[in-house]
N, C-alpha and C positions, 0 to 999 in steps of 0.2 A: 290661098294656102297651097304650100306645095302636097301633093296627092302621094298618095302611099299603099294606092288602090290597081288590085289588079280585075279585066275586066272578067265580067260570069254575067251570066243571062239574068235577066231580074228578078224572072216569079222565082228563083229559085235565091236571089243572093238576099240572106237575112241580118250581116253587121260588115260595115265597111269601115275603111279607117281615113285620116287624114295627120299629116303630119308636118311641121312646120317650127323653126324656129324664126324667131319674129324680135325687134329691135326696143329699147325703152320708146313709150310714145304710142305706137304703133294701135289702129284699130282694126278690130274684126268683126263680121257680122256674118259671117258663114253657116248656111243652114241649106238642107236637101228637103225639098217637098217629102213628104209620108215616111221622112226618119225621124227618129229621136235623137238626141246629140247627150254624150256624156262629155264633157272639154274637161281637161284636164292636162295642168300644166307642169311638168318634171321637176323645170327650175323657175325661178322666178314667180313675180307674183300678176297676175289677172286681178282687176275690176271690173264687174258687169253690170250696164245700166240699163233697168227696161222702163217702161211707164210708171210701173209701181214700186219700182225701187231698186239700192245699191246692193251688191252682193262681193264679197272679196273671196279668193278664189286661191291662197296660198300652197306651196306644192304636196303638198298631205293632204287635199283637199280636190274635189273636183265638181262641178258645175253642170247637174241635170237641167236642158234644156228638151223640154215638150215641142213639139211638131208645131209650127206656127206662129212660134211665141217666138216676136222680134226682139233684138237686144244687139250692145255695143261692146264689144271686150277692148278693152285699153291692158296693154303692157305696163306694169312697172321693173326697171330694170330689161336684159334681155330673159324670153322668156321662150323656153322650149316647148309647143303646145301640141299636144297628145289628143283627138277628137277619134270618139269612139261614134258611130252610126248606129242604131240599132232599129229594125222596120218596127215601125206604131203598133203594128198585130201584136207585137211578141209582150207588150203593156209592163216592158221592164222595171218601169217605177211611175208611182201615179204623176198622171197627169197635169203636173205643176212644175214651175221652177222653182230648184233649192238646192242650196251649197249639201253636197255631202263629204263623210269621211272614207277616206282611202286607205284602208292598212294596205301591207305591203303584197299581201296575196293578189286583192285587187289588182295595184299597181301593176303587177308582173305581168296577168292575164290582159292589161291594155296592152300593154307595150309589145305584148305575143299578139292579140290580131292586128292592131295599128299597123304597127313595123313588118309583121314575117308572116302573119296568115290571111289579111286580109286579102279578099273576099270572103266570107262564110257562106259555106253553098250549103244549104239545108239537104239537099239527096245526097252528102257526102258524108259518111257518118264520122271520120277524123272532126271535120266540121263542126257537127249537129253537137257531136259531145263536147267539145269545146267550148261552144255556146252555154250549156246549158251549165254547166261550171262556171261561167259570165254572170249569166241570170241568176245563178244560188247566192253566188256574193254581192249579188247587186240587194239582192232580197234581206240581203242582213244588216245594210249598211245602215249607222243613224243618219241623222240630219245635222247639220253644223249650223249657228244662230250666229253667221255672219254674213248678217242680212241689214239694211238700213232702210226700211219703209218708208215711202215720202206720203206726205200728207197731200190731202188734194182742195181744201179751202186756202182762197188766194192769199189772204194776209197770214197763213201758217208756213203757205210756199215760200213767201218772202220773208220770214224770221228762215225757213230751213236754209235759202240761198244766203243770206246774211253770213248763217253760223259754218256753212262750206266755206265761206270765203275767209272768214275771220274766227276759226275755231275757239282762239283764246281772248276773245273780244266779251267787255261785261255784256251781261244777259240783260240788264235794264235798259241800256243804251238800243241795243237791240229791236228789244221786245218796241220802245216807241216809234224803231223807224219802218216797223211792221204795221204801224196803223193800228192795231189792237189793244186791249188791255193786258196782262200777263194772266189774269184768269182767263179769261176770254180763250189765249194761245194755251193755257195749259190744257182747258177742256179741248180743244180739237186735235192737238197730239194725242193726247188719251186715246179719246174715240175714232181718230183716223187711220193711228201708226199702231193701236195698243202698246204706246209707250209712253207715259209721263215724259214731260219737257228736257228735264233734269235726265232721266235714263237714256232718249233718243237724244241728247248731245254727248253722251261719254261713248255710244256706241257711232256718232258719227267719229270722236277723236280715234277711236281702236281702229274704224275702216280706215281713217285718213294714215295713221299711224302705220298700218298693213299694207300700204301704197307708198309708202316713205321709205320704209324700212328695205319692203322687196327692190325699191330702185337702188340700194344702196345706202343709203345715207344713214347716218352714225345713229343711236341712241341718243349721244347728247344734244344732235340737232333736233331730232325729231322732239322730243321731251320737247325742247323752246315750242316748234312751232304748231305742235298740238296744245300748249296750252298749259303743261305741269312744270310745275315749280323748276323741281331737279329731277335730274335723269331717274336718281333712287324713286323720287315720288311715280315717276311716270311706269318703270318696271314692277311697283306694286302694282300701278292701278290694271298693267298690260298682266302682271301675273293672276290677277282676283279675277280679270277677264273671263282667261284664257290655260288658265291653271299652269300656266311654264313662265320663265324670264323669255325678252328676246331673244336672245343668243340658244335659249333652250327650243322655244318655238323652229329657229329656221335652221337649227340644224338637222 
């Protein structure tokens, strides 16, 4: 990623920025020993893959990553991506990965350290208050449930991989070339993903749908190749989601 960082001594520099626009396709895995990482993308849409699962990352949206915690960011569309730093002391948001929402306050205060302030040197007191203006909004922000949890028993992995590949593929046909029974697969989605079968495939259509859309491609394509009937059906089931139409969402 290209850098957007000016330099300051360390015990004293406490959120640093990176900044980068990046091509459809493109992968990132960028992360600082003893920072936290907010990634947040302007335009376009972000998918992040860790061990335990998919996260979608559309531009109203941005992506706490914790100190350690390995992961894949794939572009859909081109995407202009915003990585805020923050040092582990400062415990900006607990300790886990999870999509959150960005009102536009937020928004501003990245694009002010990223772009024009970064470094934050904590004996600075422009700085210091700056920051701490960062951390109140960060403090208030919800959680966004555009999350796709993968299951970790073999023959659940292999109905999950099935249904990546072939979203609008029957579910019987499936479930047999999984090796299991369909009760069998529904108990281990339950208790692996805490999602029934049936819920954790409409939320893999919405992530696959969020990765379609940000690359460009139309409603009425995307509709076919998630799965829904017609475009109509597809923009209710994307509105009952997500509480907006597409066109509503990414504007």
């Amino acid at each position: 990623m290209m850098s957007a960082m000016r330099q300051a001594p360390a015990d004293a520099m406490v959120a640093r920025g990176n900044a980068s626009t990046l091509p459809h396709g493109t992968g990132s895995s960028y992360s600082v020993p003893g920072w936290d990482q907010l990634l947040h993308a302007t335009t376009g849409v972000m998918s992040v893959e860790t061990d335990s699962g998919t996260w979608v990352v559309p531009p109203h949206r941005a992506l706490w990553i914790p100190d350690g915690q390995a992961y894949l960011a794939t572009m859909h569309g081109r995407v202009a991506v915003r990585a805020l730093y923050l040092r582990v002391e400062l415990a900006a948001l607990p300790p886990e990965l999870c999509v959150v929402n960005v009102p536009p306050l937020l928004r501003e205060l990245v694009l002010q350290v990223v772009l024009r302030a970064a470094p934050l040197d904590r004996t600075v007191p422009r700085d210091r208050h700056l920051l701490d203006v960062v951390l109140d909004q960060l403090q208030e922000v919800p959680q966004a449930p555009l999350r796709l949890p993968q299951p970790r028993d073999p023959r659940a992995c292999v109905l999950a991989g099935l249904l990546a590949d072939a979203p609008d593929a029957g579910l019987d046909e499936l479930v047999r070339r999984a090796g299991a029974s369909r009760r069998t697969l529904e108990r281990l989605f339950t208790s692996e993903t805490g999602m029934p079968l049936a819920r954790w495939r409409r939320q893999l259509r919405l992530v696959r749908a969020l990765q379609l859309l940000g690359a460009g491609h139309s409603v009425t394509e995307v509709s076919h190749r998630v799965g829904d009937a017609t475009p109509s059906a597809f923009t209710a089931m994307f509105r009952h989601e997500l509480g907006q139409t597409p066109a509503q969402y990414f504007r």
